[in-house]
Backbone as CSV, one residue per row, in Angstrom:
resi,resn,N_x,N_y,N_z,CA_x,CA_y,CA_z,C_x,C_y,C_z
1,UNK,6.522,-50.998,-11.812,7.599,-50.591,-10.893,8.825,-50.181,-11.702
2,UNK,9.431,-49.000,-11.223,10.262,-48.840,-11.812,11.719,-49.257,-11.521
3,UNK,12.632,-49.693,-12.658,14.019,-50.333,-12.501,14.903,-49.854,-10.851
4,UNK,15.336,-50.673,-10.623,16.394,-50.131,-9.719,16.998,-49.232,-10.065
5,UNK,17.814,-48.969,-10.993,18.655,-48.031,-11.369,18.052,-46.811,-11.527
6,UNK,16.675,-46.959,-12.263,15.981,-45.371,-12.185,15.812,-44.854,-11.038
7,UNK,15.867,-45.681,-9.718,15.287,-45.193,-8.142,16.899,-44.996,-7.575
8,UNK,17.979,-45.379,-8.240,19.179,-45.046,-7.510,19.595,-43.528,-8.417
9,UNK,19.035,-43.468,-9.332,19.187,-41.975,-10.058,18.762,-40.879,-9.144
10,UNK,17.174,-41.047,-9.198,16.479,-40.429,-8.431,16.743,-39.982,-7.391
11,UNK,17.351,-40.487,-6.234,17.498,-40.305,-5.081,18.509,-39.271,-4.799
12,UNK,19.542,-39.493,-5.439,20.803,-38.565,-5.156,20.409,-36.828,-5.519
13,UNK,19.700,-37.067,-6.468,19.046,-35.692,-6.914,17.907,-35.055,-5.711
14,UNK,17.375,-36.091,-5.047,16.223,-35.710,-4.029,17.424,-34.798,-3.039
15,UNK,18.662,-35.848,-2.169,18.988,-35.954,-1.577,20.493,-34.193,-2.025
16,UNK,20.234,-33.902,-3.452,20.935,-32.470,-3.517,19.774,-31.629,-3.656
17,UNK,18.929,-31.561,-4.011,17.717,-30.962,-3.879,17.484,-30.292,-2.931
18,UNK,17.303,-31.457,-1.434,16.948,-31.128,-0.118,18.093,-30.777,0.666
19,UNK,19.615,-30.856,-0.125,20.807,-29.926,1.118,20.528,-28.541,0.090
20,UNK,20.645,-28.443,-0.962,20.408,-26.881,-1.897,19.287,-26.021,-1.208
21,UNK,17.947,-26.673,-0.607,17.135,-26.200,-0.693,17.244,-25.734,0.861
22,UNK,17.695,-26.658,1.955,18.064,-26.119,3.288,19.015,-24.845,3.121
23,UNK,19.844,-25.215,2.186,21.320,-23.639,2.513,19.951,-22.408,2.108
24,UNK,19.152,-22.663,1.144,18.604,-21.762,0.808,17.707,-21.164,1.961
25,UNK,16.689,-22.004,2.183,15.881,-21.562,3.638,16.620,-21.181,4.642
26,UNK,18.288,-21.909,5.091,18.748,-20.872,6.196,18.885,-19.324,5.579
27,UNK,19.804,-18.987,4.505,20.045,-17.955,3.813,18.159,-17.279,3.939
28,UNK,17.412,-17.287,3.249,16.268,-16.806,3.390,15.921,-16.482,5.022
29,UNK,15.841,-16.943,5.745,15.682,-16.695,7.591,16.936,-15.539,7.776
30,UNK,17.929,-15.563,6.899,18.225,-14.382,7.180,17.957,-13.281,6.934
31,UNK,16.939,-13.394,5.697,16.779,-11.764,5.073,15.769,-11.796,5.219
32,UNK,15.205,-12.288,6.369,13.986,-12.136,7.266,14.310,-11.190,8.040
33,UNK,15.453,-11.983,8.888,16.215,-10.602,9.804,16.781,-9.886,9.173
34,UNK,16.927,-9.551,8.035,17.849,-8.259,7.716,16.688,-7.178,7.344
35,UNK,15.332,-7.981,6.524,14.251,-6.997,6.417,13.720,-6.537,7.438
36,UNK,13.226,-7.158,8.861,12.683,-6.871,10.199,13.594,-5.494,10.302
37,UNK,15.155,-5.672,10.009,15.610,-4.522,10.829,15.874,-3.833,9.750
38,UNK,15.617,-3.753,8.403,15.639,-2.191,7.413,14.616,-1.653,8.655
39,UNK,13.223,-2.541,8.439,12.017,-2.060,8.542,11.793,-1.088,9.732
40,UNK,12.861,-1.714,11.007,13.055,-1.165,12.303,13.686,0.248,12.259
41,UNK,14.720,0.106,10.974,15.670,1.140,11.052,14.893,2.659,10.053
42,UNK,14.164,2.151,8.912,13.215,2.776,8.149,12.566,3.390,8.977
43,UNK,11.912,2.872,10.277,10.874,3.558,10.898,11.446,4.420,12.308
44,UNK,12.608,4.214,12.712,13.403,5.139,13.459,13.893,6.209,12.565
45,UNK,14.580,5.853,11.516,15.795,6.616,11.241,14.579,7.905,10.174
46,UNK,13.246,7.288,9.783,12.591,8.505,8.658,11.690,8.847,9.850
47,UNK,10.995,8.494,10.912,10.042,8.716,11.478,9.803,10.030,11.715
48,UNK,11.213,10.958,12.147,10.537,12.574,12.155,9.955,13.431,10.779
49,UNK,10.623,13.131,9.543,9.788,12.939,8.310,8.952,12.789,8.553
50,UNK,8.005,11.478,8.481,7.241,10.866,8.305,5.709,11.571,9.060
51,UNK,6.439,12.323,10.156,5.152,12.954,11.061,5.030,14.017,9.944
52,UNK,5.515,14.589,9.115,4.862,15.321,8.423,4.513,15.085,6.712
53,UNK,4.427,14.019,7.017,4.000,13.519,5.364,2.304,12.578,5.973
54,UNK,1.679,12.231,5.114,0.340,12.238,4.892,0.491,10.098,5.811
55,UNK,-0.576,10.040,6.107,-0.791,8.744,6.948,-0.003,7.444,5.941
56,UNK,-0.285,7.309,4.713,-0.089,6.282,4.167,0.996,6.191,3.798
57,UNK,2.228,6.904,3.995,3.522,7.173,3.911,4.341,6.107,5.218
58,UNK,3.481,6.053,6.157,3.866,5.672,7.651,3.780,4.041,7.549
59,UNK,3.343,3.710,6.583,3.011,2.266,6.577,4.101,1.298,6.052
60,UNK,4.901,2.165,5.399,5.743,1.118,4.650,6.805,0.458,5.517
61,UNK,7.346,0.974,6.686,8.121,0.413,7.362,7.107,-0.578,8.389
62,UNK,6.314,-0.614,8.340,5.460,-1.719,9.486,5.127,-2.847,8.136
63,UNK,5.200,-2.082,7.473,5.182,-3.368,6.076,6.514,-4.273,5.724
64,UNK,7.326,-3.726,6.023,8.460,-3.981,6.299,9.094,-5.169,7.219
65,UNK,8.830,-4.975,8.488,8.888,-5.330,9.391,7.832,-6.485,9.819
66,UNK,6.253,-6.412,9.410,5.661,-7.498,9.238,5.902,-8.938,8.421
67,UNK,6.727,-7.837,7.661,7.549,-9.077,6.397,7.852,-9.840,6.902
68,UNK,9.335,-9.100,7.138,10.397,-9.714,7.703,10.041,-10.730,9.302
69,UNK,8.678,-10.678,9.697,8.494,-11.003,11.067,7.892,-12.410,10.446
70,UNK,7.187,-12.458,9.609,6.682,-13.828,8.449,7.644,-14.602,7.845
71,UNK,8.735,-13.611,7.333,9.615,-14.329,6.613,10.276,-15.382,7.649
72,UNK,10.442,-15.009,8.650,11.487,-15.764,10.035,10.593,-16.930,10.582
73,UNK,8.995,-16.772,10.262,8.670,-17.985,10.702,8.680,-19.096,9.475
74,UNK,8.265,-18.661,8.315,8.150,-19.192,7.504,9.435,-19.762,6.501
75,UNK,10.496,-19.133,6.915,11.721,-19.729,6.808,11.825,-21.363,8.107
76,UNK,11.282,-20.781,9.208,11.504,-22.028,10.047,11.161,-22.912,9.424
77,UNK,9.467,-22.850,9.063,8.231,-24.100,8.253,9.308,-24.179,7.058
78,UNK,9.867,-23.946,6.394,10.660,-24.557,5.330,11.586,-25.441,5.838
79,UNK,12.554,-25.210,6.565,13.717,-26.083,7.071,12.963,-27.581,7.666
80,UNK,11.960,-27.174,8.604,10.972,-28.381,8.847,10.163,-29.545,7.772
81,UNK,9.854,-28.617,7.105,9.111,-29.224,5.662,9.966,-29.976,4.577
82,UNK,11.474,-29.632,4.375,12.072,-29.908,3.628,12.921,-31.293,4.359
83,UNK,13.208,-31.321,5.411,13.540,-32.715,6.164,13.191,-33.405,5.907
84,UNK,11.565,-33.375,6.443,10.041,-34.248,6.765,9.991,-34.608,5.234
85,UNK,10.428,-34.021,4.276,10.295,-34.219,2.959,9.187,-34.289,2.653
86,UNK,8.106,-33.945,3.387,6.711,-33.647,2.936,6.584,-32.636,1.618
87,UNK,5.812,-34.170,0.564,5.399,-32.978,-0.497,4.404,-32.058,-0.361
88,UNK,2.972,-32.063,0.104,2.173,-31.151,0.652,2.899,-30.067,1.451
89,UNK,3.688,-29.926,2.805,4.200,-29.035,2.937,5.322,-28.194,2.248
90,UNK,5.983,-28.894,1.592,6.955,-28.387,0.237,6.187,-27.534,-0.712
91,UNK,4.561,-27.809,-0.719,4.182,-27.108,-1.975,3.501,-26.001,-1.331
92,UNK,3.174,-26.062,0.093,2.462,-25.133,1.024,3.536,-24.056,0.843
93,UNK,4.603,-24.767,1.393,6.055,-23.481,1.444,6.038,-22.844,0.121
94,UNK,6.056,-23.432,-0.803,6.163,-22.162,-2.335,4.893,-21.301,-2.665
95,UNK,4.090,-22.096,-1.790,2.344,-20.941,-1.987,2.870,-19.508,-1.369
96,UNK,3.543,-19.847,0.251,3.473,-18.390,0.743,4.617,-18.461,0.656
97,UNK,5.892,-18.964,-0.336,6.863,-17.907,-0.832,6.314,-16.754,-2.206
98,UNK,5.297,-17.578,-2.728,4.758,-16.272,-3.875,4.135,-15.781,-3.129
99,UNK,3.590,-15.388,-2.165,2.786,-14.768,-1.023,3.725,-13.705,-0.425
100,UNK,4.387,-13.915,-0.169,5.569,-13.202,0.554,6.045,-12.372,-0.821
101,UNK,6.711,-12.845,-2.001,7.104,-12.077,-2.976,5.785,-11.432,-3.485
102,UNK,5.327,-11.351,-3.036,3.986,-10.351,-3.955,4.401,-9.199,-3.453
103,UNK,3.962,-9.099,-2.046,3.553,-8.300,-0.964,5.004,-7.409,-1.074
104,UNK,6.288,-8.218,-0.529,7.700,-7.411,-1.129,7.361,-6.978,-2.151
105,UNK,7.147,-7.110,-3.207,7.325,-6.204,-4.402,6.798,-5.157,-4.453
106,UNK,5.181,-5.621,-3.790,4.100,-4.086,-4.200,5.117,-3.479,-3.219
107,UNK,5.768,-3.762,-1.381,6.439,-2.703,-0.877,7.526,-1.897,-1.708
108,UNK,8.175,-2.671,-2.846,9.467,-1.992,-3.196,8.500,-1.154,-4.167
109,UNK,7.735,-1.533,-4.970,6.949,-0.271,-5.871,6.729,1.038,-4.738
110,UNK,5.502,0.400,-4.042,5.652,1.561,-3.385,6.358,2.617,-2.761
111,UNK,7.423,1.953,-2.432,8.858,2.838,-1.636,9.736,3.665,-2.805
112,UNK,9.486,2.853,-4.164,10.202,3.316,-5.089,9.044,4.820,-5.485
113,UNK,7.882,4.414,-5.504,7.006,5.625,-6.283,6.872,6.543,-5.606
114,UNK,7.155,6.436,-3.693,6.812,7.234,-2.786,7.986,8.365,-2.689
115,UNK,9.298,7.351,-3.182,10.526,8.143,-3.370,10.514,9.355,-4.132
116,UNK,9.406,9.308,-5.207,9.757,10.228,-6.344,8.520,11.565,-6.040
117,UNK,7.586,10.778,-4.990,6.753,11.852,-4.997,7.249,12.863,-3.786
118,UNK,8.520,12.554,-2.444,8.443,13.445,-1.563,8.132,14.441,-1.395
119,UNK,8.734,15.232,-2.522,9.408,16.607,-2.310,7.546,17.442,-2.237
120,UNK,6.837,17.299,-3.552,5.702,17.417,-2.770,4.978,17.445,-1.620
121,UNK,5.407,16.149,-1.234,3.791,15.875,0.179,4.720,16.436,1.254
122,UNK,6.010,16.630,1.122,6.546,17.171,1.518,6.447,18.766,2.736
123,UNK,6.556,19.075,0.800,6.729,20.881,0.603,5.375,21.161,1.399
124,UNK,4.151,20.318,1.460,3.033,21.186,1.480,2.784,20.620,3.065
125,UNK,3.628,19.211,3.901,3.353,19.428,5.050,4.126,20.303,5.620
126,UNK,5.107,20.196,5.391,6.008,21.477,5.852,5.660,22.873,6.691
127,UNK,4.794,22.934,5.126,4.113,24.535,5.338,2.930,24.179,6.006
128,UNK,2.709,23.979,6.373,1.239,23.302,6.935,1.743,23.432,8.446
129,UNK,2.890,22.509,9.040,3.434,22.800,10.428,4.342,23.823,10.656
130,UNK,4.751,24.562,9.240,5.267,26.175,9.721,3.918,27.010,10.466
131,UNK,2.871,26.879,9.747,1.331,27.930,9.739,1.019,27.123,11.293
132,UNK,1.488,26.002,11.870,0.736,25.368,13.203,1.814,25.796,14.046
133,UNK,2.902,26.145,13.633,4.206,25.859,14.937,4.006,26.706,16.090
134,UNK,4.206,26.261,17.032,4.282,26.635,18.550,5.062,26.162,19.483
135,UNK,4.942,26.647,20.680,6.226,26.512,21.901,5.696,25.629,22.504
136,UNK,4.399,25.053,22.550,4.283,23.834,23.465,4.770,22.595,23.461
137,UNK,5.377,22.246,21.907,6.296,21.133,22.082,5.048,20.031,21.748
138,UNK,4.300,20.573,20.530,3.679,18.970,19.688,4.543,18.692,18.942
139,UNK,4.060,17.350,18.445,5.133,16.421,17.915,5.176,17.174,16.518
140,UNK,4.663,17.973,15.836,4.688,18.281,14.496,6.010,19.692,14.662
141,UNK,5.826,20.234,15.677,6.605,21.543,16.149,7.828,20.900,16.418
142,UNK,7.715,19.919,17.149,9.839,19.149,17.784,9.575,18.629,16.158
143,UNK,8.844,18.264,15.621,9.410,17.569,13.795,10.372,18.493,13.751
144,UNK,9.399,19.828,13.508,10.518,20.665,12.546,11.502,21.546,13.250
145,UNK,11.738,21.349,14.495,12.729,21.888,15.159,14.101,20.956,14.993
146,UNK,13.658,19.740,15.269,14.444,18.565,15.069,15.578,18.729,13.639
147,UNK,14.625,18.729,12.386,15.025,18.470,11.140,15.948,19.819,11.255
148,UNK,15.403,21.554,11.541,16.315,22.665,11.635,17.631,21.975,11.844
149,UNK,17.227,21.558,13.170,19.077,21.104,14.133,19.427,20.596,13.076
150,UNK,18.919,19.555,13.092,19.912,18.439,12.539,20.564,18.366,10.746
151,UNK,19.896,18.782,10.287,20.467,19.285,8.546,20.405,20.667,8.584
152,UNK,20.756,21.448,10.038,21.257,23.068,9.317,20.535,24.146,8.597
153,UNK,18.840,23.722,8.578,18.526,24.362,7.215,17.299,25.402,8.387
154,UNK,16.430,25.793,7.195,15.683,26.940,8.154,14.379,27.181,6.812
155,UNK,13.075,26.690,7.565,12.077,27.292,6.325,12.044,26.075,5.483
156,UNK,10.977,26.235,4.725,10.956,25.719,3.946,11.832,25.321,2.535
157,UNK,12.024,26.600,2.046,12.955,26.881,0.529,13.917,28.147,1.544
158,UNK,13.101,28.822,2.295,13.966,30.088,2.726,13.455,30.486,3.988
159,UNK,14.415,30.815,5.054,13.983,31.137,6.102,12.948,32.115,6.275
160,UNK,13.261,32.909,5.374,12.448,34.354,5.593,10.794,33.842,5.218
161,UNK,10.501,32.739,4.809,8.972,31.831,5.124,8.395,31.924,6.434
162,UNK,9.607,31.780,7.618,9.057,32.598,8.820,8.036,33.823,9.107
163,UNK,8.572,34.495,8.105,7.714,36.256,8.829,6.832,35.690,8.429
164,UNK,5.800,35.188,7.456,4.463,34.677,7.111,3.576,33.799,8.224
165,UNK,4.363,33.648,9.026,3.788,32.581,10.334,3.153,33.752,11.577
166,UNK,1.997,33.044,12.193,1.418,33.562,13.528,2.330,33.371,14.574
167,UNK,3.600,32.595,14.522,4.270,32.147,15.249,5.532,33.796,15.583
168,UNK,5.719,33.873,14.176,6.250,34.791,14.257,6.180,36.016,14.419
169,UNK,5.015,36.558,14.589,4.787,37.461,14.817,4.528,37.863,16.670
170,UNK,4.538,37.205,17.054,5.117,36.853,19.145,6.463,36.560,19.157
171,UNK,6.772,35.895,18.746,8.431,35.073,19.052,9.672,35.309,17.927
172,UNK,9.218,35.645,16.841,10.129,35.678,15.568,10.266,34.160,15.219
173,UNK,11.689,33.861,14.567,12.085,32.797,14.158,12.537,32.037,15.199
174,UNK,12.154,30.465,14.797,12.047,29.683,16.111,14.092,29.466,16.054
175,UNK,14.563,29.126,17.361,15.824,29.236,18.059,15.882,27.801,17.186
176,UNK,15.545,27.123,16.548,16.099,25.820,16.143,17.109,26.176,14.877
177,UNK,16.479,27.435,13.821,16.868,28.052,13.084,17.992,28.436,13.664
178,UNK,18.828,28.563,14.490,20.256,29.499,15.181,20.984,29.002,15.078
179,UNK,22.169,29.665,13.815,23.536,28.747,13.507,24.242,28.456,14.683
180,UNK,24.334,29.247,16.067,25.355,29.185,16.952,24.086,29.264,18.516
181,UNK,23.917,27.904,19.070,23.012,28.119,19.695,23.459,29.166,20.713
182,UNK,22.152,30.222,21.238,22.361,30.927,22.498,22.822,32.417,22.161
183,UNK,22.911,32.285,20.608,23.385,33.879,19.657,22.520,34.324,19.440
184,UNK,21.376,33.870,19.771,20.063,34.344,19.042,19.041,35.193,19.513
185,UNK,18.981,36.547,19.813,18.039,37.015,20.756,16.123,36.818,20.032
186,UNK,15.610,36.951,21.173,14.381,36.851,20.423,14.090,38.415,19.431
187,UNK,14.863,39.746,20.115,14.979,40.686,19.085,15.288,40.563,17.542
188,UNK,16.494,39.676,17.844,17.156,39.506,16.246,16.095,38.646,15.393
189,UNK,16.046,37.553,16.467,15.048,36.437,15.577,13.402,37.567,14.915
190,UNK,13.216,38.440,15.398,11.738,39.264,15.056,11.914,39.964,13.740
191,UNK,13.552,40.330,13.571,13.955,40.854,12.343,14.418,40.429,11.311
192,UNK,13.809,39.953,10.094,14.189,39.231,9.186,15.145,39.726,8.798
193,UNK,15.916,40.936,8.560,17.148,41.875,8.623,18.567,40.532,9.419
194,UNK,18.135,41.360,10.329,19.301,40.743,11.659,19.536,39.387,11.620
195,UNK,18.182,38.620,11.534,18.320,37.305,11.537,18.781,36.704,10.707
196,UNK,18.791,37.154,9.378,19.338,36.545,7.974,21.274,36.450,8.799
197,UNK,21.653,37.417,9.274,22.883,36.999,9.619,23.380,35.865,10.852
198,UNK,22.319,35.064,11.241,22.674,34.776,12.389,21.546,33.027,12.158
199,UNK,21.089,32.797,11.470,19.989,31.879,11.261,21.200,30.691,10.064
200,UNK,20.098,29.205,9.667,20.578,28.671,8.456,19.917,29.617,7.493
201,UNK,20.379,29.618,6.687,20.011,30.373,5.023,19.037,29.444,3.981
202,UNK,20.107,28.305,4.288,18.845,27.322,3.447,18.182,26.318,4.143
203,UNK,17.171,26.400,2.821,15.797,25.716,3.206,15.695,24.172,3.284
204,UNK,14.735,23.907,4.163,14.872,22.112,4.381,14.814,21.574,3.242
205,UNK,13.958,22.205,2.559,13.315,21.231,1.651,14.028,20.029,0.805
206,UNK,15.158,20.852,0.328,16.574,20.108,-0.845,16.847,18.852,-0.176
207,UNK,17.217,19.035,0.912,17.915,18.637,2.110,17.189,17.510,2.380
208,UNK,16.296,17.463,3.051,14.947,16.293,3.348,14.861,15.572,2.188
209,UNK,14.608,16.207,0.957,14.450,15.104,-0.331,15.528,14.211,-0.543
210,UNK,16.624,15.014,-0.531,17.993,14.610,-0.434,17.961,13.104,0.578
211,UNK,18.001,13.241,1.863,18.047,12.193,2.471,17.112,11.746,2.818
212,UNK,15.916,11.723,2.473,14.754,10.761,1.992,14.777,9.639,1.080
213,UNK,14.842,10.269,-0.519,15.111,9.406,-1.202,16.249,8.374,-1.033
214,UNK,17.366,8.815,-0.194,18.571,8.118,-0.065,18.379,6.591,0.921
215,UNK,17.386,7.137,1.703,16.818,5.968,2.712,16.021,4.996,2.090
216,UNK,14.903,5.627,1.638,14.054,4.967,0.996,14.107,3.940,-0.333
217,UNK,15.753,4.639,-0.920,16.578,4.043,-1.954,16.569,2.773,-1.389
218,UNK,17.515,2.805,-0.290,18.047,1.883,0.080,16.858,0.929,0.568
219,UNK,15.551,1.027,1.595,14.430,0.571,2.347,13.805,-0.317,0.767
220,UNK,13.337,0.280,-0.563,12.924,-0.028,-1.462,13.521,-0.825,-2.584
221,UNK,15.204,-1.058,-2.609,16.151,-2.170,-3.288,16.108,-2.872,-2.281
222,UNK,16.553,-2.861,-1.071,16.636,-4.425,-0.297,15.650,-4.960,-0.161
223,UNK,14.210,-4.927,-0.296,12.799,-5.306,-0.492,12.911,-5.880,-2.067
224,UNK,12.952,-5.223,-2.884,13.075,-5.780,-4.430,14.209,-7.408,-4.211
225,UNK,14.809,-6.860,-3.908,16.195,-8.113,-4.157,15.648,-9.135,-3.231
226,UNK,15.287,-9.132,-2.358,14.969,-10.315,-0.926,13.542,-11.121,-1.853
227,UNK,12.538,-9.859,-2.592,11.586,-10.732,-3.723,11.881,-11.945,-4.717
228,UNK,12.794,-10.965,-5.489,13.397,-11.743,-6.586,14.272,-12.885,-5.875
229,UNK,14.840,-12.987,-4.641,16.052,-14.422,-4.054,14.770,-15.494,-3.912
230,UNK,13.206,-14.873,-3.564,12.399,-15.716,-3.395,12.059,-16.999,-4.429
231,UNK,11.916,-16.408,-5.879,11.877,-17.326,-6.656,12.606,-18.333,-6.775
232,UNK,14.259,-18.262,-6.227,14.642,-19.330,-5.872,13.918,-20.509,-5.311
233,UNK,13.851,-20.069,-4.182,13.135,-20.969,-3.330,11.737,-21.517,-3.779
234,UNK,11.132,-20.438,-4.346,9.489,-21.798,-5.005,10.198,-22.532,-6.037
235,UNK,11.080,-22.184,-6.917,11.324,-23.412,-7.933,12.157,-24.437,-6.950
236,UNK,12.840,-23.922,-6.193,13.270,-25.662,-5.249,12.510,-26.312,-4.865
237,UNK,11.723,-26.022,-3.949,10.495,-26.124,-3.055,9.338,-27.134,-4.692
238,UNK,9.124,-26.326,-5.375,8.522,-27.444,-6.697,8.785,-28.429,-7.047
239,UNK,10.375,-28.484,-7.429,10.892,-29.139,-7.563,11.316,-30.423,-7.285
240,UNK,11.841,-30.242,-5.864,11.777,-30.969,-4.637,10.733,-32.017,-4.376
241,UNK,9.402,-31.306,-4.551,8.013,-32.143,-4.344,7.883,-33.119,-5.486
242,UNK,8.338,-32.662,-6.824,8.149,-32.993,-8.124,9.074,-34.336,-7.714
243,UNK,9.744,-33.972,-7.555,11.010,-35.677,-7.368,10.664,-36.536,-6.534
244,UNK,9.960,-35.899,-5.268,9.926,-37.093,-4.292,8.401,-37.600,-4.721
245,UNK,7.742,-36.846,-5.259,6.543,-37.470,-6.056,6.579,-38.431,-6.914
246,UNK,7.716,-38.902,-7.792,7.859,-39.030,-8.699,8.719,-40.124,-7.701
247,UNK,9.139,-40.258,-6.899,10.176,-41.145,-6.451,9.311,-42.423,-5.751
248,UNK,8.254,-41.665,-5.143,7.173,-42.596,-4.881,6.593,-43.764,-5.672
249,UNK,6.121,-42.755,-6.605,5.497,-43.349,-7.350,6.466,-44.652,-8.035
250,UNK,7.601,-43.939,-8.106,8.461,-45.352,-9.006,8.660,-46.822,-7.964
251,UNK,8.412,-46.049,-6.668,8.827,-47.138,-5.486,7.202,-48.397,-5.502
252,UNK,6.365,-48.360,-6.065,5.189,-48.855,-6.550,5.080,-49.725,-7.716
């Protein structure tokens, strides 16, 4: 058995251990919720992108968001576990905190490597739903009507990518292209002439990479950093178990 004094050592250390290790698990339950809603906001704010980039592009924000939907329970099972001062559940909690930091990381690789490849998978869906575009209003056609409006641009690299379309050759250049809506006759739009004065000039492409990577910047560091805060928590969570193991045992 061990001395009194070694078990009055012991304890105070259990007893900062287990308030260090609660601030930590509340703090962690938060960047549960802060990842749930990159992940929410990743998948609103890129989603018209995203319809034209390749399937496995679409995943990272549900990866995201699954996280963050784990992290919030599994932040609970910590605050519970660390009370109960259960060492088995203390050591359960640092299994699926390296569980959780895995999975974050491969997401931030991926978001980071996916960042660098856009402009590609890009460029070539792009052109892919220029050669499909039509007036019926599929989701690949409002994509790129959408992106026109909204960043100003027209075409791919250059509007005049239009005359090359089946589209254009019935309708001209689609009205999303029209610096001043309602200026645009379907005459002018037929003439790559006329239309050059009355259309955006530049092309999505810059533009999209531009605020792609800028999202994904951001979607792929707050994933990295929420990994790395994890290791905190398994060395407490070890730790923690290590003492009250050890506290036992001296109480014998």
């Amino acid at each position: 058995m061990a001395s009194p004094s070694r078990r009055l050592q012991t304890k105070p250390v259990i007893t900062c251990l287990k308030s260090v290790l609660l601030i930590y698990t509340f703090i962690f339950w938060i960047t549960g919720v802060i990842l749930l809603t990159v992940g929410v906001w990743g998948k609103v704010s890129l989603d018209i992108y995203f319809s034209l980039l390749n399937e496995n592009a679409t995943n990272v924000p549900y990866v995201l968001i699954g996280t963050g939907a784990v992290i919030i329970l599994l932040g609970t099972f910590g605050c519970f576990a660390t009370c109960r001062a259960s060492t088995w559940m203390l050591k359960l909690y640092a299994m699926f905190l390296s569980i959780i930091f895995l999975v974050e990381l491969i997401a931030a690789i991926v978001g980071l490597v996916f960042r660098h490849e856009i402009k590609n998978s890009f460029e070539q869906g792009y052109l892919q739903a220029l050669k499909q575009y039509n007036a019926t209003g599929d989701p690949r056609s409002q994509a790129v009507d959408t992106i026109q409006r909204t960043l100003q641009c027209c075409g791919v690299n250059s509007y005049s990518e239009w005359g090359q379309t089946q589209y254009y050759k019935t309708h001209g250049i689609p009205q999303s292209c029209c610096r001043v809506p309602g200026n645009c006759s379907e005459a002018d739009m037929k003439d790559l002439g006329k239309a050059g004065g009355k259309v955006f000039k530049q092309g999505c492409i810059s533009l999209v990479t531009t605020v792609m990577e800028s999202r994904m910047g951001v979607v792929a560091g707050i994933s990295f950093g929420i990994a790395c805060f994890q290791l905190v928590g398994m060395f407490l969570a070890c730790c923690l178990s290590r003492y009250i193991t050890n506290n036992q045992y001296e109480m014998v």
